[in-house]
C-alpha positions as CSV (number, residue, x, y, z in Angstrom):
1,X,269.7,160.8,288.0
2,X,267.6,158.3,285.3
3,X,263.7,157.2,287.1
4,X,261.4,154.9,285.5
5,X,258.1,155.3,285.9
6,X,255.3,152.6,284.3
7,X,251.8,153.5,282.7
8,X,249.4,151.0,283.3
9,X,248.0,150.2,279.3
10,X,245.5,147.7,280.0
11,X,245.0,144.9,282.5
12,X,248.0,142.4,281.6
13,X,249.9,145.1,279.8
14,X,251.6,148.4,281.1
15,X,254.4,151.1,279.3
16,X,257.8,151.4,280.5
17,X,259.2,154.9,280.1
18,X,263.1,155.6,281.5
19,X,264.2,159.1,282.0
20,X,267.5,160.5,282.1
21,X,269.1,164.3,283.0
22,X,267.8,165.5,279.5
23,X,266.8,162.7,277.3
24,X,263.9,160.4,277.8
25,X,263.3,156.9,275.9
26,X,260.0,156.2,273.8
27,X,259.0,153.7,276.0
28,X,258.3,149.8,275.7
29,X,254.9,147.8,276.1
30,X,255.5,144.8,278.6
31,X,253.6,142.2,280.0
32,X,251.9,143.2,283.2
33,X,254.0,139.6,285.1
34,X,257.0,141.6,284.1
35,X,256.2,144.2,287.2
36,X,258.1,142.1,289.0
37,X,261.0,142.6,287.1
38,X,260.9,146.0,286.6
39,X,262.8,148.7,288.5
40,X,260.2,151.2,288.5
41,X,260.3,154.3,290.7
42,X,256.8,154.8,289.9
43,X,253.5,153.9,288.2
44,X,250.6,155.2,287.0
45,X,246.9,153.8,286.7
46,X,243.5,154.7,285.4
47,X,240.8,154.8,287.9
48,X,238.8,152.7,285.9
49,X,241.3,149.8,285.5
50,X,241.3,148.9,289.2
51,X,237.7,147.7,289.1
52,X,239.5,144.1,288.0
53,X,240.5,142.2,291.3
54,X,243.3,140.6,289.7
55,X,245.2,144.0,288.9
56,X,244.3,145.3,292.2
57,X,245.9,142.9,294.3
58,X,249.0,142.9,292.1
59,X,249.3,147.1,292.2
60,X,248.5,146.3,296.6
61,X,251.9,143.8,296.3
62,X,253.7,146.5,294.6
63,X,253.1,149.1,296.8
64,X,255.9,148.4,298.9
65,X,258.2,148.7,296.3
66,X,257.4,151.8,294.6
67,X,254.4,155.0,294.7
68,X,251.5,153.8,292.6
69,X,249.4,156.7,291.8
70,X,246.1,157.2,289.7
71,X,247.1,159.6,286.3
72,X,243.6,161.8,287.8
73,X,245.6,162.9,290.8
74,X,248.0,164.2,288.1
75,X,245.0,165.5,285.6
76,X,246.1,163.2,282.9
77,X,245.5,159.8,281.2
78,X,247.3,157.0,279.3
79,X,247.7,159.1,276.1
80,X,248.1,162.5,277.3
81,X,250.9,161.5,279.7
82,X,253.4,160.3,277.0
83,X,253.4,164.0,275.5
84,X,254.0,165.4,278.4
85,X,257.7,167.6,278.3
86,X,260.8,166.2,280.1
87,X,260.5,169.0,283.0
88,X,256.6,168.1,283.5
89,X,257.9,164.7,283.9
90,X,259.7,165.2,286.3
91,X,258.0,167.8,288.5
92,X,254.9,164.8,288.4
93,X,257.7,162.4,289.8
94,X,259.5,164.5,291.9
95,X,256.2,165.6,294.2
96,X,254.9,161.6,294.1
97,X,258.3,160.3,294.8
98,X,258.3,163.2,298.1
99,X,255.1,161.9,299.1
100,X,255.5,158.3,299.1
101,X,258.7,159.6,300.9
102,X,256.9,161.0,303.7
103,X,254.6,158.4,304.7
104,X,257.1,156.0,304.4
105,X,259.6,157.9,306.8
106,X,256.0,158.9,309.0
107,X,255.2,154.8,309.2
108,X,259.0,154.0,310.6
109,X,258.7,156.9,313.2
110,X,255.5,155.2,314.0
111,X,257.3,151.6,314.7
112,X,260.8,152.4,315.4
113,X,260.6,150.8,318.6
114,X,258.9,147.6,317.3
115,X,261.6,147.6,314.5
116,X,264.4,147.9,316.6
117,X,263.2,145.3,318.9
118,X,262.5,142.9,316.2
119,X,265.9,144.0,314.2
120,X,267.9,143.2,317.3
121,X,266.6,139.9,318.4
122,X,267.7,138.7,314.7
123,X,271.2,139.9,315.0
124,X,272.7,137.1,317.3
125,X,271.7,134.2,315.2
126,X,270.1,135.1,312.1
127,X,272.6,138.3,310.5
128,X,271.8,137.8,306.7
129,X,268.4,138.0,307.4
130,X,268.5,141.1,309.5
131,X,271.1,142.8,307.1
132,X,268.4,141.9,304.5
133,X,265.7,143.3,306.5
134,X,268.2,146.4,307.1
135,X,267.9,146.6,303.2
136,X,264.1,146.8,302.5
137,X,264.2,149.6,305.8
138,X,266.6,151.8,303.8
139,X,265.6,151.1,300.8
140,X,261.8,152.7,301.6
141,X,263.5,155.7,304.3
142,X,265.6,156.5,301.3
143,X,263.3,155.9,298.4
144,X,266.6,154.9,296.9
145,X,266.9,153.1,293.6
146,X,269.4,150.8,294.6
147,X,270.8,150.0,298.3
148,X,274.3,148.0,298.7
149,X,275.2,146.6,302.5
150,X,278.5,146.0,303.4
151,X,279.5,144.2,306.4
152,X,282.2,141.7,307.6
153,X,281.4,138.1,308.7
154,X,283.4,135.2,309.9
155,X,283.8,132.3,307.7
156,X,283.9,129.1,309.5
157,X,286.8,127.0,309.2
158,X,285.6,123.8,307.2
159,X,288.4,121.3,308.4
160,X,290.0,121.3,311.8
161,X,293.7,122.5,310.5
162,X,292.3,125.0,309.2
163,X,290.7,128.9,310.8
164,X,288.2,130.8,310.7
165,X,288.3,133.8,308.6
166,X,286.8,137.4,308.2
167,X,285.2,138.0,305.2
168,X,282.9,140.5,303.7
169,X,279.3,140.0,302.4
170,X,277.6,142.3,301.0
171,X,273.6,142.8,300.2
172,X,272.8,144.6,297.0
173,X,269.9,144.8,294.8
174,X,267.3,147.3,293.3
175,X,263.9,145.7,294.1
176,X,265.3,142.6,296.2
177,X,268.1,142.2,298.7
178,X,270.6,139.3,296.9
179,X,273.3,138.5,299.8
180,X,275.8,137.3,298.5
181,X,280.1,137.0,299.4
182,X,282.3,140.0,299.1
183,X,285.8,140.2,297.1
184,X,288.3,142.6,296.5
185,X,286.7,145.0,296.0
186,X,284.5,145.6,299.3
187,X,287.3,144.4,301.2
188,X,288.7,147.5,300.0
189,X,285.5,149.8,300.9
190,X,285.5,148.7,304.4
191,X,289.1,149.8,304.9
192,X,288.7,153.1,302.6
193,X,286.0,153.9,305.3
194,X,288.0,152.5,308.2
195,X,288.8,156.0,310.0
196,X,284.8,156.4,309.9
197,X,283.9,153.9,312.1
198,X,283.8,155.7,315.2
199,X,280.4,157.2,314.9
200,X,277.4,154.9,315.7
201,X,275.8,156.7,312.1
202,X,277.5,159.0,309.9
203,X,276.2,160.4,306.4
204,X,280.6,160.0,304.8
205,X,279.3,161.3,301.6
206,X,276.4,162.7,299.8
207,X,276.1,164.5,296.5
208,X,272.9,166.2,295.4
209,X,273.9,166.5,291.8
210,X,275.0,162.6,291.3
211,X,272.5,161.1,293.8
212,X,275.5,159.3,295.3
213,X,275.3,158.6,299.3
214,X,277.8,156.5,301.1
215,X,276.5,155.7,305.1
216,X,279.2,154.5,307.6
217,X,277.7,152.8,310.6
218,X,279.0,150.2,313.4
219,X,276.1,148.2,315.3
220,X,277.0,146.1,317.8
221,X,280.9,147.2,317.4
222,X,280.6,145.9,313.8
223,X,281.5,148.1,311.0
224,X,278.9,148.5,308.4
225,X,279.1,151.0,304.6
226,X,276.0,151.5,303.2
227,X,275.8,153.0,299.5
228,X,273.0,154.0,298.0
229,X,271.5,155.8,294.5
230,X,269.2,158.4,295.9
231,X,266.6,161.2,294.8
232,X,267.0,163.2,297.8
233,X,268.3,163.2,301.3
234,X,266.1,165.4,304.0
235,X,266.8,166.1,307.3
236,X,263.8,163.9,309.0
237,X,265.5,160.7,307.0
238,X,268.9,161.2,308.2
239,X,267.4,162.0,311.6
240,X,265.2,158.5,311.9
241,X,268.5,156.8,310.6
242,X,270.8,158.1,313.5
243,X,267.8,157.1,315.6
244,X,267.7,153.2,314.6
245,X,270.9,152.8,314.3
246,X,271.7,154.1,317.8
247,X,268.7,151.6,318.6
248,X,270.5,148.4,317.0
249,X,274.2,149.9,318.6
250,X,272.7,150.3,322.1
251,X,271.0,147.0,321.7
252,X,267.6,148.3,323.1
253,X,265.5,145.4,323.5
């Protein structure tokens, strides 16, 4: 599956390189404010840059996002990096990527409890924000590239002749959760995946090859299909999974 990793080049400029299954761009110099914009899956810093404040506090804000590493963990350096091979590149990803991984699945252990609590007292009253939160949760467990939630809402009747009606949203995005109103189309995912709603949490489908995983939960009764562009799927992720969502089914306050 194609990663993007960034090269910081100097302190408002950095190189963005996208790799696919066997080919790999030659890269493009963008403004450091484009960050922001970019869906990296990681990037790569000299020691010596960090020393300016205002590049440290924006690689800090990233953080969350994506592993930011320093190319002397990986014995390398701005030039040396870009003639690298394509399997060098990606071993260098593949063990950053893991890592970030683990701490990130390590820190939600940590705070499942607090998460849960928090998660549920949204639900009743605030539901795009907690599906949003949902989002950014899965997003780090899974160190996916992209996240899509899919979940059915009631639309409220607007005049009094008329009724209230259910409706799917769904929450997508790649760096940022964009709710937004379902169509067609997920009306047609939710009833695909109809027959798997009887599990609190259930992996429907997964493949390795494609990075392609399709999660079918129900909290609270409500059905929920999560899809999701993944580098790998271990068995600690799917396990703290099945453990918050049986947190947010059981309502565990």
């Amino acid at each position: 599956m194609e990663f993007s990793l960034g090269l910081i080049k100097s302190e408002n400029q950095f190189l963005l390189k996208s790799f696919d299954a066997g080919t790999e761009d030659n890269g493009k110099v963008l403004d450091l404010s484009e960050l922001k914009n970019s869906n990296l899956q990681a990037l790569f810093y000299d020691e010596e840059q960090i020393e300016n404040e205002d590049l440290k506090a924006t690689l800090l804000e990233d953080s969350r996002f994506f592993p930011i590493r320093s190319l002397k963990e990986i014995n390398s350096d701005y030039e040396s990096f870009q003639s690298l091979s394509l399997d060098e590149v990606k071993n260098i990803f593949s063990k950053v990527h893991d890592n970030w991984l683990l701490q990130n699945n390590v820190t939600l252990l940590e705070e499942l409890f607090k998460v849960i609590t928090h998660l549920n007292g949204l639900w009743p009253n605030d539901r795009t924000t907690f599906f949003e939160e949902l989002w950014f949760i899965l997003k780090s467990n899974l160190g996916a590239k992209s996240v899509r939630i899919i979940f059915n809402d009631i639309q409220i009747a607007k005049k009094e002749n008329e009724k209230n009606k259910l409706i799917q949203v769904k929450v997508e995005g790649e760096r940022l959760p964009n709710p937004t109103e379902g169509g067609e189309l997920e009306a047609k995912i939710m009833s695909n995946y109809e027959k798997d709603f009887n599990n609190t949490f259930d992996i429907a489908e997964y493949s390795g090859e494609k990075g392609q995983l399709v999660i079918t939960a129900t909290i609270k009764k409500s059905p929920v299909v999560i899809m999701a562009e993944v580098y790998e799927l271990s068995r600690m992720q799917k396990a703290i999974l099945s453990a918050l969502f049986t947190g947010l089914s059981e309502n565990i306050q």
